[in-house]
Every structure is written in structure tokens, then in C-alpha cells.
PASEBA-1860 file (N, C-alpha, C; in nm, 3 decimals):
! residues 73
1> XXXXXXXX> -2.276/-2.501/0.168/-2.135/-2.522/0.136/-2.081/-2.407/0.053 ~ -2.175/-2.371/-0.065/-2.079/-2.279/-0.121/-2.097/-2.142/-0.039 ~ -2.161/-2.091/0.084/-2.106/-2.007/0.144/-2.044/-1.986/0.232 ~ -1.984/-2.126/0.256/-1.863/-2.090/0.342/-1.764/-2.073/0.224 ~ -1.758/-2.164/0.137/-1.666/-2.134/0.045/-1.637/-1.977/0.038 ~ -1.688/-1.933/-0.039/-1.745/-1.734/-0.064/-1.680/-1.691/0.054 ~ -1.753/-1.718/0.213/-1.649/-1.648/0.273/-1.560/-1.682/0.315 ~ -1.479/-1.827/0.272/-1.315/-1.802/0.318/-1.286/-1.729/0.187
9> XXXXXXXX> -1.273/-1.753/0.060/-1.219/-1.648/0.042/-1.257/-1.506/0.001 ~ -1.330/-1.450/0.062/-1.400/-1.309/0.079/-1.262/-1.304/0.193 ~ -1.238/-1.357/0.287/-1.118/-1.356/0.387/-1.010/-1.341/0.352 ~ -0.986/-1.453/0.250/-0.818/-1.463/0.174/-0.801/-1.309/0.135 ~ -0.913/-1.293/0.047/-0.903/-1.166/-0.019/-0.873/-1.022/0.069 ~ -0.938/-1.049/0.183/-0.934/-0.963/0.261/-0.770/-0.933/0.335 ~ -0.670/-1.033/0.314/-0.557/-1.025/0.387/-0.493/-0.928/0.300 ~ -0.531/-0.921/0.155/-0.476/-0.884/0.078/-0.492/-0.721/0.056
17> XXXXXXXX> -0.661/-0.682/0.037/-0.680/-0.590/0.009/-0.751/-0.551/0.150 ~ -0.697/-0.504/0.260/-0.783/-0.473/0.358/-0.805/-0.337/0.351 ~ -0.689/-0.286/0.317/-0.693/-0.107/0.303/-0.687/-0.043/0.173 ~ -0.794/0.028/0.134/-0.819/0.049/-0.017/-0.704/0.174/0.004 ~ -0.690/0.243/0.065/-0.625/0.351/0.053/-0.489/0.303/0.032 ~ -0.431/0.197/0.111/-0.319/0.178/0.130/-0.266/0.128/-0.040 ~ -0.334/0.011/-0.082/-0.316/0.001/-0.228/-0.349/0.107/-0.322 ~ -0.410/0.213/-0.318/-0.450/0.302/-0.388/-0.305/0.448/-0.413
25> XXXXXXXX> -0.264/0.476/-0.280/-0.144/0.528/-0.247/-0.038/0.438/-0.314 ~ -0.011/0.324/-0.281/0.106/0.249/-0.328/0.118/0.264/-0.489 ~ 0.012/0.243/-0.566/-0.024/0.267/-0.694/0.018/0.332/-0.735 ~ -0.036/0.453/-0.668/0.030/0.618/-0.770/0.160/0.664/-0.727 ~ 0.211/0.617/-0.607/0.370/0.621/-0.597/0.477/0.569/-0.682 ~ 0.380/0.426/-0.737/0.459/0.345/-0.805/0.477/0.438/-0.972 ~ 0.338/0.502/-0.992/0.289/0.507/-1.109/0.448/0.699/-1.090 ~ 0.389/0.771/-0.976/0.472/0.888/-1.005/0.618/0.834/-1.040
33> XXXXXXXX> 0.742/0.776/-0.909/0.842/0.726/-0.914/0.875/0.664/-1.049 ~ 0.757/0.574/-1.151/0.829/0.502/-1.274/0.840/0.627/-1.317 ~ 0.731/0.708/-1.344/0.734/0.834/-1.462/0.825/0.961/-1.441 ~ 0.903/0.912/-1.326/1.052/1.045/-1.268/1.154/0.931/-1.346 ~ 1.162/0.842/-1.306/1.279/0.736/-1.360/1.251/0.716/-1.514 ~ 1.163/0.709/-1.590/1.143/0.724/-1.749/1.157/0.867/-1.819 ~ 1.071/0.952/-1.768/1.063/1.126/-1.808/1.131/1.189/-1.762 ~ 1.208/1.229/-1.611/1.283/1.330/-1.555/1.456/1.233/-1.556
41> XXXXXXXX> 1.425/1.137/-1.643/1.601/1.047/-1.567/1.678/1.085/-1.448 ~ 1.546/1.044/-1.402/1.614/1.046/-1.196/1.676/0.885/-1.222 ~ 1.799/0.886/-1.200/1.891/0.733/-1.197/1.771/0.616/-1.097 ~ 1.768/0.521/-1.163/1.717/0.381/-1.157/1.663/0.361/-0.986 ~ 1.887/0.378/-0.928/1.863/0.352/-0.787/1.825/0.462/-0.692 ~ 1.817/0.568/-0.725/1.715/0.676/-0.634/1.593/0.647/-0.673 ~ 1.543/0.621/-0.791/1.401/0.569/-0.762/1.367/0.446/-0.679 ~ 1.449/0.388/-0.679/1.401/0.217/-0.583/1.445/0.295/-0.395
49> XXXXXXXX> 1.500/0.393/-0.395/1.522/0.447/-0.239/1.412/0.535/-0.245 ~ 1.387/0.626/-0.341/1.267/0.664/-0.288/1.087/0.587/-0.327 ~ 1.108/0.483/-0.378/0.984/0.360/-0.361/0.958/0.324/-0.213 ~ 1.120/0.247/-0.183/1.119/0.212/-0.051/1.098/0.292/0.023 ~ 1.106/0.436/0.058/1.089/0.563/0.164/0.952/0.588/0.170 ~ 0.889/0.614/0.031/0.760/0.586/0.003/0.650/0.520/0.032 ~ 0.688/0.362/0.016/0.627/0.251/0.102/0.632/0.290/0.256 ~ 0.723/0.268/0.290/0.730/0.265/0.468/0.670/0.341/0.489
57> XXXXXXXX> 0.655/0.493/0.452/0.590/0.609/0.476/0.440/0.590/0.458 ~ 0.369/0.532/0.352/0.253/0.507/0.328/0.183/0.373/0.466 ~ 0.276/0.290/0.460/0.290/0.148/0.550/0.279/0.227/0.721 ~ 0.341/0.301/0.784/0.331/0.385/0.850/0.204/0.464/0.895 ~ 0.146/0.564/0.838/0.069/0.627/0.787/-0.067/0.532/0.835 ~ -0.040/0.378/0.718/-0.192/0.340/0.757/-0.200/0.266/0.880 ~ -0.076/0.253/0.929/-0.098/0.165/1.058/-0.117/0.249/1.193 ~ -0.077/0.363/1.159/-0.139/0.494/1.271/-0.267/0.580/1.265
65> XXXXXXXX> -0.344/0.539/1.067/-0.426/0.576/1.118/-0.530/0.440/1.183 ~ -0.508/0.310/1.121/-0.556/0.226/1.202/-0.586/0.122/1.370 ~ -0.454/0.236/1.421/-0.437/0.187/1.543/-0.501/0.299/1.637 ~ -0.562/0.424/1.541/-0.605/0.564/1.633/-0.685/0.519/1.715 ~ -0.803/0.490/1.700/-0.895/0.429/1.780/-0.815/0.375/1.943 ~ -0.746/0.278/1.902/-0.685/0.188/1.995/-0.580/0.248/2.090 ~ -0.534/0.365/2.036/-0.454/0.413/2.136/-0.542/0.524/2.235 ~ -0.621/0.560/2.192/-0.696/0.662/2.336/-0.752/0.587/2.413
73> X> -0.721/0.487/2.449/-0.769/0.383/2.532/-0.652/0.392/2.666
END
């Protein structure tokens, strides 16, 4: 019993963190973008447009390199 337990959520967990890179990137975007909007006073709402440009771009990125495989097929 307790290893099914363990692996559903070894699973849950997994929806979450499937791509280390992808959270790892998101991180330091978040971490550069606060420290332009605190230290360089880049205005509030260019930092939340370039978060969002950021994301998609990263979001992007990992879904092409995860679909590489699948497309030379």
C-alpha cells in the first residue's frame, strides 16, 4: 500500500516538476526581471510584458525541445 501511495504522488509531483530546466529558466527570469524593476526602474508594467514574453519563450523552447524526437518521424 504505501507504494502505490509514493508513486501516485511521485506522479502528482511529476505534473508539476517534469522539466527541471523549464522551472530552473522560469526562476532566473523571474529573479533577473524583479532585479530590472527594483535596481534599473524599468516601470512595473514592462516588467510583467517582458515576464510574459519570457515565459512563452521559455514555454516554447521546452516544448520543441521535447517534441524533437517526435517530429523526425
Amino acid at each position: 500500500m504505501t507504494g502505490m501511495v509514493r508513486t501516485i504522488l511521485n506522479e502528482i509531483a511529476g505534473l508539476f516538476v517534469d522539466d527541471g530546466n523549464l522551472a530552473l529558466f522560469a526562476t532566473v527570469l523571474i529573479a533577473i526581471i524583479a532585479g530590472a524593476v527594483k535596481i534599473l526602474n524599468v516601470p512595473p508594467l514592462a516588467g510583467g510584458l517582458l515576464l510574459l514574453v519570457g515565459i512563452i519563450a521559455i514555454l516554447v523552447e521546452s516544448l520543441v525541445r521535447a517534441a524533437g524526437p517526435r517530429r523526425k518521424r
